[in-house]
N, C-alpha and C positions, 0 to 999 in steps of 0.2 A: 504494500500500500504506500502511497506517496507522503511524504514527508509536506505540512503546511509550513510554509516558509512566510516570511514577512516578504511580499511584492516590492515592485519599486517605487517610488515615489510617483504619485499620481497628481494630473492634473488639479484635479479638485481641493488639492492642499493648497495650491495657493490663489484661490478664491476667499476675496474676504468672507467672515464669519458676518457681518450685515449685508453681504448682498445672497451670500447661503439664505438667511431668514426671511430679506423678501421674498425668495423664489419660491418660500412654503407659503405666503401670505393668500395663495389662492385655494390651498387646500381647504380652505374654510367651506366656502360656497359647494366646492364642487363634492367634496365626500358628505354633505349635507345635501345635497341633493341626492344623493346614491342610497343614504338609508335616514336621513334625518334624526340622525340622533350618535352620542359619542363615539370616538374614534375605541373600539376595542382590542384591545392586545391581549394573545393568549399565550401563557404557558404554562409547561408542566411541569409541576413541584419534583423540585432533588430533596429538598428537606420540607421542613414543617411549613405551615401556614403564615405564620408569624416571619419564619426567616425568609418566606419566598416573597412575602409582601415588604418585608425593606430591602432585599436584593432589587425587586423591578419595577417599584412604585417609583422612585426618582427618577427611572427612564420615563417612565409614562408621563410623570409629571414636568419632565424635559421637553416628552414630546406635544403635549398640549401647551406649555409655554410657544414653542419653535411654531407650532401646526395654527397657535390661534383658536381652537374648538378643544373642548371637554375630549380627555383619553381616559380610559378607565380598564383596570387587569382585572381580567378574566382568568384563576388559575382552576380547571379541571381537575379532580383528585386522583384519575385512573386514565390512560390510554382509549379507554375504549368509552370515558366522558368526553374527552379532548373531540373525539372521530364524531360522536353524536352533535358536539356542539360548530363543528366545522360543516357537518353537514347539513344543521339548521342553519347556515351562516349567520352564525350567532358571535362570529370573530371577524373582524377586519383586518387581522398583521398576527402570525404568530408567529414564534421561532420554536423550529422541531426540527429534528433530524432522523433517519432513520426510515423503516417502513411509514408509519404515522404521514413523515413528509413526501414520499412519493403517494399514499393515497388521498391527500390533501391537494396535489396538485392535478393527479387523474381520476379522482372520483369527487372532489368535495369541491372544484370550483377557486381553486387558489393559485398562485402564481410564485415565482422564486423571483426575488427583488434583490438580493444580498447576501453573503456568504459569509460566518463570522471570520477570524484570521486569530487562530491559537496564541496565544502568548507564549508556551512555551509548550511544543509538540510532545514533549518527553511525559508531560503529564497530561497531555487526554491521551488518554491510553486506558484501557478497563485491567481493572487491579483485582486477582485475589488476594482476599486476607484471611489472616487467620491470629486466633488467640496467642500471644508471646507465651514462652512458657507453658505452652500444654501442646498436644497431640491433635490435628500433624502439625509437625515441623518444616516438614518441606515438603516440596509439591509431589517425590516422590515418593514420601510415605501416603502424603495423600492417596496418589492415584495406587499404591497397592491394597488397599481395603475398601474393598466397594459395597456399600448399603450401611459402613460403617457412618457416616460423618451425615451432622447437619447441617444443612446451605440456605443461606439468607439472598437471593435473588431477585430480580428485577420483572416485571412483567413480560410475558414471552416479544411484546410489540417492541422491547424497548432490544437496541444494537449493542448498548454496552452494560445491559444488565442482564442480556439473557444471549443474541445473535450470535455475537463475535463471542465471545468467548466458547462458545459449542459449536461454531467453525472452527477455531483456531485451538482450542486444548482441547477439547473431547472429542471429535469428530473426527480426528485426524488419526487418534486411537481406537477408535470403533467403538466408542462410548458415545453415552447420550447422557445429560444430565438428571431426566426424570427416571434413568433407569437404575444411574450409579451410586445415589445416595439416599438415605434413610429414611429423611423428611427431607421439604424444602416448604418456606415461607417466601412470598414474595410480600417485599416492599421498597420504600424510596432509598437511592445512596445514603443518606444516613439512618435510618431506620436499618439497614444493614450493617452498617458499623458499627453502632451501638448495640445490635445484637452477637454481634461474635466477642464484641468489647467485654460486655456484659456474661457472656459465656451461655448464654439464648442459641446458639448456633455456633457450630467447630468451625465453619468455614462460609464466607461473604463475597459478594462481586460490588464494586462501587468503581469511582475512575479516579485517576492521579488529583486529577483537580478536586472534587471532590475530597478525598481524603487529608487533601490541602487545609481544603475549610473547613473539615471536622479536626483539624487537629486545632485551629485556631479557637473552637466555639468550645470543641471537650478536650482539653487537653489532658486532661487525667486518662480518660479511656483513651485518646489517640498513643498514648502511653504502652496500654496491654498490645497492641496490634504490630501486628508483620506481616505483609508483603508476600506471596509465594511468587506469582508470575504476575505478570505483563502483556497483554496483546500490545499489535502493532498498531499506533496510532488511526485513531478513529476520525470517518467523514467528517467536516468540521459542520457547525449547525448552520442552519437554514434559514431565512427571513422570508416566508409566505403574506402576500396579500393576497385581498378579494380579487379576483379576475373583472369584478362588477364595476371595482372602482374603475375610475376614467384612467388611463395611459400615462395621464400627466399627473394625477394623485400619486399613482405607485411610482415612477420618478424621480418626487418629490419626498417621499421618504424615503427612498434609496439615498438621495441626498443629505439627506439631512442625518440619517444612519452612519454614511460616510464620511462626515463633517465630523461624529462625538470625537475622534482620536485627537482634533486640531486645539482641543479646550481642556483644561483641569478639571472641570465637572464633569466632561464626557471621556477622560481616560478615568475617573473615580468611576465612574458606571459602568466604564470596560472592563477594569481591574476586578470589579465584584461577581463576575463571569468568567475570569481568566484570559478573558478577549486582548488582541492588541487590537483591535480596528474589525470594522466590515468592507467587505468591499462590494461591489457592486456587482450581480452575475444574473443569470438565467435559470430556463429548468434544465438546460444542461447540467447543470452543477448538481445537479441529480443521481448521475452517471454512478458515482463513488459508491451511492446508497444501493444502487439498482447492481452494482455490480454485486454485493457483498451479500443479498438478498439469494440471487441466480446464484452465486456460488453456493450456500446453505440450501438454499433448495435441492440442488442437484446431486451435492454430497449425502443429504440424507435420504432421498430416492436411493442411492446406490449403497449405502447401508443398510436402511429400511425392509420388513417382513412383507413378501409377495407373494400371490396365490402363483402366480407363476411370473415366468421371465417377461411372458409379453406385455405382463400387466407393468412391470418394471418399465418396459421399453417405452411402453406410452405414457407412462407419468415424464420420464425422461423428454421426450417428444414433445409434450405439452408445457414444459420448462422452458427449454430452446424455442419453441414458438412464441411464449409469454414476451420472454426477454428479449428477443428480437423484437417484438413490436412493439415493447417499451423503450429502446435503445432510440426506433426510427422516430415515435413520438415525438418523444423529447430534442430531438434533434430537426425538429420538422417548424420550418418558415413561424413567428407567433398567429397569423391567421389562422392557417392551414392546421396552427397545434389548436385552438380556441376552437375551431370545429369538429376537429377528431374528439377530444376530451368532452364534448358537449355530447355527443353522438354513445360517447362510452358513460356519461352520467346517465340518461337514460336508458341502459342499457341493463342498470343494476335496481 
């Protein structure tokens, strides 16, 4: 997987910071025409209620300053809330990554405006942990006792609490995680480190960053914890708009998204995400997610219990035809995608 690197210096850094802010000065009227009422921002909680509302209230609050009109967070407590409320378009701007954000933008009516840009690649990466001081120790005692250990996990939707790591450690050993261990709990990056902290669970999935900011908020339990492995640097997250708004609304916050890195208030809001900046991209920028998707699908077709081979061959079949026509979508003229994807919303 590719390495997110910090870009080169872009034109839009030296654009003043007042003529950035008239150029949102329009977004008033026109996303007020689109649905009449506040700009909504969606995301989905890594930690608690309370910590996700002071991590992305001051963006919001940034961005109703900058936009001119009322913004207000919207955070869904579960994946498959997030998917219900995108599909009510009950959200105008979220940041998602992973499956979530491909069917957000070919089933629910959304677009890719923005790309985050890691601050420091080494730590988005999905981490297991495990208890200091107790059993296992390392990832090879781990993986030689299977049904022995309990796993604090992430929801099957999510890439780095559940995807990537059963492509990249289990999958590659002919293991599956619902097969290999004793229990598992699913809940948020921290609600899993505090449960293995805690001794709730022998072993946990969270990501570099993440256990960043758990060390910072618990430091006594970031204390009990150790590290077994590392996946390879994960797709960086996503910035979805309505596809409803006008061409020049979505834009306009791409702009102004692109703009936080140039001000101390908006590297203090990038900082609280591990971000160094967004930049500005498509649904190509999709590709990463789609790819890593196709990969797990395919690998565990070709593990996976068949009545017979042929029934194998045609799950396999129907993979490679998926992903192909997810590849050409995504890659296809903005008209020409805004018709296909209309075409596949009622199709579901």
């Amino acid at each position: 997987m590719p390495v997110f690197r910090r870009p080169p210096r872009r034109l839009s850094r030296f654009v003043a910071p007042a003529l950035l802010r008239l150029a949102a000065l329009g977004l008033v009227a026109a996303a007020s025409a689109v649905h009449g009422q506040s700009l909504r921002l969606g995301v989905l909680p890594v930690e608690g209620p309370l910590e996700t509302r002071n991590d992305w209230v001051p963006l919001v609050t940034d961005l109703s300053r900058a936009l001119g009109q009322p913004a207000r967070l919207l955070a869904p407590t579960s994946y498959d809330a997030m998917a219900s409320a995108l599909r009510r378009g009950d959200i105008d701007l979220a940041v998602l990554s992973g499956q979530l954000a491909i069917d957000a933008v070919t089933r629910y009516g959304m677009t890719v405006i923005a790309r985050g840009l890691p601050a420091d690649s080494d730590r988005h990466r999905t981490v297991l942990i495990a208890r200091r001081g107790a059993a296992p120790a390392t990832l090879d005692q781990m993986l030689a006792l299977s049904t022995k250990w309990r796993l604090a996990r992430g929801e099957v939707r999510s890439f780095s609490g559940y995807l990537v790591p059963q492509l990249q450690l289990f999958l590659p050993r002919g293991l599956r995680m619902e097969a290999f261990f004793a229990t598992e709990v699913q809940g948020s990056h921290q609600t899993n480190a505090l449960a293995v902290a805690n001794g709730e669970a022998d072993v946990g999935l969270t990501t570099g960053s993440d256990l960043a900011r758990f060390k910072e908020r618990f430091p006594m339990e970031y204390g009990r914890l150790a590290v077994l492995w590392r996946s390879d640097p994960l797709p960086a997250p996503l910035v979805v708009a309505r596809r409803a708004l006008p061409e020049s609304v979505r834009a306009r916050l791409a702009a102004h998204l692109t703009s936080l890195e140039q001000t101390r208030p908006g590297q203090e809001q990038l900082a609280r995400h591990d971000l160094a900046g967004f930049e500005p991209a498509g649904d190509a920028a999709l590709l990463d997610n789609a790819s890593l998707v196709y990969r797990f699908d395919r690998q565990s077709a070709l593990q996976g219990s068949w009545t017979d081979e042929a029934a194998r061959q045609t799950r396999l079949t129907r993979i490679e035809h998926e992903y192909a026509s997810l590849r050409a979508t995504l890659d296809r003229p903005p008209r020409r995608k805004a018709q296909a994807m209309s075409a596949a919303d009622t199709s579901h």
